[in-house]
Wavefront OBJ file of the C-alpha trace (Angstrom):
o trace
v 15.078 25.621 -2.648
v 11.537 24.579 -3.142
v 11.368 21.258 -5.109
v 7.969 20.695 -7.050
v 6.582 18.084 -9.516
v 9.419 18.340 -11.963
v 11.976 17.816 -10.041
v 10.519 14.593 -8.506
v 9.911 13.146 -11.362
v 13.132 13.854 -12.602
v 14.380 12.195 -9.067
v 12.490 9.074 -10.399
v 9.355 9.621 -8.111
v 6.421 7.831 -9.198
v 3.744 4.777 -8.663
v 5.899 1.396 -8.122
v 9.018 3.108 -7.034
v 11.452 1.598 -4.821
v 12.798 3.079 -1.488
v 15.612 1.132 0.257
v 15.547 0.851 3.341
v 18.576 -0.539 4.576
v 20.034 2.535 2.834
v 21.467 4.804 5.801
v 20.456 7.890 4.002
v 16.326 6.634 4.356
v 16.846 5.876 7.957
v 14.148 8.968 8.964
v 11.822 6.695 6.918
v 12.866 3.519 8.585
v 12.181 5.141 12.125
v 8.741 5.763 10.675
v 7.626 1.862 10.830
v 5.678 0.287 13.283
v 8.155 -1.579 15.998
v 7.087 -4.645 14.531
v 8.184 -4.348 11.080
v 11.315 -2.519 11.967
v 12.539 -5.420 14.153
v 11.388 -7.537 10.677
v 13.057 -5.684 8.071
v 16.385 -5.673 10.374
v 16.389 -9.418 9.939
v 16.050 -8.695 6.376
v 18.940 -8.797 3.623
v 17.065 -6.275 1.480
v 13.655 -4.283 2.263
v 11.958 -1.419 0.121
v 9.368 0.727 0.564
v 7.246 1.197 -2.602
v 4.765 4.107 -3.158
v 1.032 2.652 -4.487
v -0.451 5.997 -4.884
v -1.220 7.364 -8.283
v 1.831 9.662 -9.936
v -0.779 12.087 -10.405
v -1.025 12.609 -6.742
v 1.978 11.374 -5.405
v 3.860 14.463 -7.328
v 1.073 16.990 -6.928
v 2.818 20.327 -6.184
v 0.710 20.877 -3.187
v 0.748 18.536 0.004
v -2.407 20.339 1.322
v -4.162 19.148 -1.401
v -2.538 15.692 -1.223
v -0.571 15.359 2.258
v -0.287 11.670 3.000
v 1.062 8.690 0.228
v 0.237 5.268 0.977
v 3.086 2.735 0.730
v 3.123 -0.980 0.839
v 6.709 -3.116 1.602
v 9.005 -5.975 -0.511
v 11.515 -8.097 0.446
v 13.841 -10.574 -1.207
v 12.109 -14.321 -1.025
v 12.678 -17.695 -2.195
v 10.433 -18.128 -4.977
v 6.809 -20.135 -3.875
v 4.161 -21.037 -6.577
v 1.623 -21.205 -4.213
v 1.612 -17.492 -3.363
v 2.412 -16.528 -7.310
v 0.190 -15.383 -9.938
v -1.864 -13.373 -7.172
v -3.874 -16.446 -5.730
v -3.328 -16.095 -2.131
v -4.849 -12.907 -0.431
v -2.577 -12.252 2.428
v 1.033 -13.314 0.358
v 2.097 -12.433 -2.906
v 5.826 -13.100 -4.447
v 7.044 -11.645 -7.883
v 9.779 -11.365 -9.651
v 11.616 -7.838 -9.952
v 14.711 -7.141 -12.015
v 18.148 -6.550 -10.841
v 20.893 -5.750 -13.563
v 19.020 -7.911 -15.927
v 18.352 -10.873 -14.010
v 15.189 -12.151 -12.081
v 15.124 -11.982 -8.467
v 11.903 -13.092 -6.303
v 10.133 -10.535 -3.548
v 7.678 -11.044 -1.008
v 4.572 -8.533 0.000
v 2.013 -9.084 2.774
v -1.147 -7.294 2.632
v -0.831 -6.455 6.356
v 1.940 -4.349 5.909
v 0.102 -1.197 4.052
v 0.984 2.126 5.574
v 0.113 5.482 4.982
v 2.977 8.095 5.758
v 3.814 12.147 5.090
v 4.047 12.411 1.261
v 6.601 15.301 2.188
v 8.760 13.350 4.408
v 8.937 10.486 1.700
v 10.095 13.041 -1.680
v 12.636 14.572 0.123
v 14.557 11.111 -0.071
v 15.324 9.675 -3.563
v 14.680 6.451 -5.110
v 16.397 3.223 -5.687
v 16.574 3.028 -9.455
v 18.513 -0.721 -9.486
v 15.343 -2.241 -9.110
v 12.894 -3.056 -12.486
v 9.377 -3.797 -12.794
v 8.928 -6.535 -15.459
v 5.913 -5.919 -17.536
v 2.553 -5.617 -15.816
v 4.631 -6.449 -13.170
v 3.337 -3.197 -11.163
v 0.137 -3.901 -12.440
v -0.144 -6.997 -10.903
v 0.929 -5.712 -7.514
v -1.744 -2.871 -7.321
v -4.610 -5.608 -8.765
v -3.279 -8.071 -5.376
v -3.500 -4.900 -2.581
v -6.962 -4.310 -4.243
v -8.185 -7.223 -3.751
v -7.930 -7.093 -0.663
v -10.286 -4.539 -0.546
v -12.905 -6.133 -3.534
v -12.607 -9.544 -1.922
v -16.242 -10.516 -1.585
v -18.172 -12.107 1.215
v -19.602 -15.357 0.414
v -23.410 -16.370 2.010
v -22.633 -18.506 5.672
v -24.126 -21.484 4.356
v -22.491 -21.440 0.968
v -19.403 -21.545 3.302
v -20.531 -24.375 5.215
v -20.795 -26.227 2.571
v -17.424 -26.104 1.226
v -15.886 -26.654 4.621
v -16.855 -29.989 4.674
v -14.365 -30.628 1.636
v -11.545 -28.516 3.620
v -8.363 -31.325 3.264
v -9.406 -32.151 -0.305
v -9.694 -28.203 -1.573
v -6.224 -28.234 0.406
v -4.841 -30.785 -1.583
v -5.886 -29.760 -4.977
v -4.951 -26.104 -3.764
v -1.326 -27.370 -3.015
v -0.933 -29.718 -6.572
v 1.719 -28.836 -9.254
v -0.878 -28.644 -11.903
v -3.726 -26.265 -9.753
v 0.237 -24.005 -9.004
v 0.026 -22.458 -12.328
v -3.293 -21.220 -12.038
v -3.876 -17.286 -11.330
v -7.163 -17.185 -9.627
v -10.545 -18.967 -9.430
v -13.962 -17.091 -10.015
v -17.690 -18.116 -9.587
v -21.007 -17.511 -9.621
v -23.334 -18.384 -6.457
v -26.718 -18.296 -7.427
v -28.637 -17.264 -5.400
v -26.344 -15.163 -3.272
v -27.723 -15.365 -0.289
v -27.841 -17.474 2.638
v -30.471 -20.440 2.082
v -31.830 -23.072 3.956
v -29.428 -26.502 4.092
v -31.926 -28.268 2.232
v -32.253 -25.831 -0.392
v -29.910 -25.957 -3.383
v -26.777 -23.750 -4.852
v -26.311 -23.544 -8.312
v -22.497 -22.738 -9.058
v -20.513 -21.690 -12.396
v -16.555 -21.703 -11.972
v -13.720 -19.932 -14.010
v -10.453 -21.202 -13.786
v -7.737 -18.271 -14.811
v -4.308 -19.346 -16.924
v -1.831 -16.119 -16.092
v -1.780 -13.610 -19.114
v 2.331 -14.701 -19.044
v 1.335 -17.747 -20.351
v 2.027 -17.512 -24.436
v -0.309 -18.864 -26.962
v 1.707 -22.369 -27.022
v 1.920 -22.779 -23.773
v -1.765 -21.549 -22.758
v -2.799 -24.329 -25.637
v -0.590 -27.088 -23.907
v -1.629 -25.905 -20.676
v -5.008 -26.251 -21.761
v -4.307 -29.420 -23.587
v -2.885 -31.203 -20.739
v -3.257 -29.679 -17.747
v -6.584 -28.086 -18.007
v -8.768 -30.997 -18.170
v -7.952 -32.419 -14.924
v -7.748 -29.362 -13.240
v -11.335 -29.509 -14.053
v -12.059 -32.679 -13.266
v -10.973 -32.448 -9.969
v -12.918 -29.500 -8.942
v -15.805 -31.228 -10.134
v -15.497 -33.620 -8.377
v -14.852 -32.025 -4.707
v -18.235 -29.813 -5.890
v -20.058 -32.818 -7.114
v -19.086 -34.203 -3.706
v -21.128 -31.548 -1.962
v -24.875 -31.755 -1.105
v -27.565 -29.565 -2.575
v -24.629 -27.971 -5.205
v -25.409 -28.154 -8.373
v -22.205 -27.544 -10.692
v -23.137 -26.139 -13.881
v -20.003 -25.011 -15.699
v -16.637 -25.122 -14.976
v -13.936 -23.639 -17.687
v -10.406 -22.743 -17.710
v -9.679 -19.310 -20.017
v -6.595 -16.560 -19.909
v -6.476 -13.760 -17.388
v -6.477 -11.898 -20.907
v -9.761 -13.729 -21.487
v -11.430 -12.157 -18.749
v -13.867 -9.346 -19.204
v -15.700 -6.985 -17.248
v -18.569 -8.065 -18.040
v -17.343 -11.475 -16.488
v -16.267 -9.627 -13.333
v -19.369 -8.579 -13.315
v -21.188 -11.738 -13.168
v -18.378 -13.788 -11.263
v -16.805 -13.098 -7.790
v -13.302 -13.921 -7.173
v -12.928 -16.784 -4.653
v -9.877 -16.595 -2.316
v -8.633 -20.225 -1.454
v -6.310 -19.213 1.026
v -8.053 -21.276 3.621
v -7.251 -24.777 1.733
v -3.925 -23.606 0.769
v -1.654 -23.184 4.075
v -2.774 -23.404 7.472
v -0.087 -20.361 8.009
v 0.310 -17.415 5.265
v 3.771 -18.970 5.099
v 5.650 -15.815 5.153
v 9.314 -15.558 5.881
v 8.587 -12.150 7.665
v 8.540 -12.748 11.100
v 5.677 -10.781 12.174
v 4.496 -12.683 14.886
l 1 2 3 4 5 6 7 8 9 10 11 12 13 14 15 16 17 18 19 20 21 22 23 24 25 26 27 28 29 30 31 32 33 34 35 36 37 38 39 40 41 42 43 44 45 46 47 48 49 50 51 52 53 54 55 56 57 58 59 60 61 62 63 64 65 66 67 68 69 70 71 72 73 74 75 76 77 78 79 80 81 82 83 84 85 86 87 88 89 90 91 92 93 94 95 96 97 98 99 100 101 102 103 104 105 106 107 108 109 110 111 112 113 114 115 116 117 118 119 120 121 122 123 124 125 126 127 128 129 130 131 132 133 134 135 136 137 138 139 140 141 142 143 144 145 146 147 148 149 150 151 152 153 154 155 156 157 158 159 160 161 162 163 164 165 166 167 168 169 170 171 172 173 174 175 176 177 178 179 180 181 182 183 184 185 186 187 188 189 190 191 192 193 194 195 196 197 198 199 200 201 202 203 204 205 206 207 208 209 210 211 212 213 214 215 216 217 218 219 220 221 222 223 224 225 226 227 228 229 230 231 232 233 234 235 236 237 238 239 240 241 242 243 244 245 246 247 248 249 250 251 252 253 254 255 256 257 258 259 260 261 262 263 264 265 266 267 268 269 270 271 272 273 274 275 276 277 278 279 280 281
């Protein structure tokens, strides 16, 4: 019998699905992995595979048209704020839902495969496992970034360098924990002479979760010396002139910002290891 888009859907195929892979039944998937990863997912209570393709094309009716899927892989974690709310690159934990109640998962961006679309419908889904809302969302904006991540100007990265263990400890602080991303504008973006000067604009990001009560106590009591401290680390800095720094919601955040302001990946002053429990090395 010839399955086609219906039925797969009806299977529960689609974008943010979850394939287990400690289920016997998806072991032809499991022999797919790299050696590495399979010796890592065996240490593994739980691992899933989860589909990051569009539904459009991961249940188009023809696989010469669309032949390969590209999946990325989750894993149960102890919960870590400093790889939440999508600041570091490389790690991200989130919570999924299990009969109602919250459990944490890990992804690293390493671990981003693309496999036989075929080979992967003719198994079926995991359906125990729920997003929370724009949980999924959240996942596809952290593999992207990966991708968007922009390259900063050498000596702009110089310069920060010199402030390494105090970015590190304001990168590791309760308060800075809560924060979903920092964005800023270089001007000019290009590589300068050392004597010549930077001017810099920050945003500081609140995550969208954050309700209006507690976004207005966060940026009551929090915010300020969030702020503060940056400023001071950049005021610290040679030839860097700080112009604006301001702390707004993800929800805040337009396009037309995006436009203007380039996300800046901390990772560096965060861990001197991704800190993954997935023994990849």
């Amino acid at each position: 019998m010839t399955l086609g888009r219906d039925d797969w859907l009806k299977s529960g195929w689609k974008r943010g699905a979850f394939i287990d892979l400690k289920s016997q039944a998806n072991s032809q998937l499991f022999d797919l992995l790299p050696d590495d990863i399979k010796a890592a997912v065996n240490v593994q209570r739980a691992a899933y595979l989860i589909p990051v393709l569009n539904d459009c094309a991961l249940v188009h009716d023809s696989f010469e048209t669309e032949p390969y899927v590209q999946v990325t892989l989750c894993y149960p974690c102890e919960k870590n704020n400093a790889f939440c709310n999508l600041k570091q690159p490389r790690t991200y934990h989130f919570p999924l839902l299990k009969n109602g109640e919250e459990h944490y998962f890990e992804c690293l961006s390493r671990i981003f495969l693309t496999i036989e679309r075929q080979l992967l419908l003719n198994h079926t889904p995991d359906s125990s496992l729920v997003w929370p809302e724009l949980g999924l969302d959240k996942l596809l904006n952290w593999l992207a970034d990966r991708f968007r991540q922009p390259t900063f100007p050498d000596e702009w990265n110089v310069r920060l360098d010199t402030k390494k263990s105090r970015f590190h400890s304001l990168w590791k602080s309760e308060k800075f924990g809560f924060c979903s991303g920092v964005y800023i504008s270089v001007h000019p973006f290009s590589e300068v002479s050392p004597t010549d000067a930077y001017d810099v604009k920050v945003l500081i990001l609140a995550p969208e979760e954050f309700d209006g009560k507690t976004y207005r106590q966060f940026n009551k009591t929090d915010a300020p010396e969030i702020i503060s401290r940056l400023k001071s680390i950049l005021d610290s800095i040679p030839n860097l002139n700080v112009k604006a720094i301001d702390v707004i919601s993800e929800g805040a955040f337009t396009k037309s910002m995006e436009r203007q302001y380039k996300r800046w990946s901390l990772e560096y002053y965060s861990y001197s290891r991704d800190g993954s429990s997935f023994p990849l090395e």
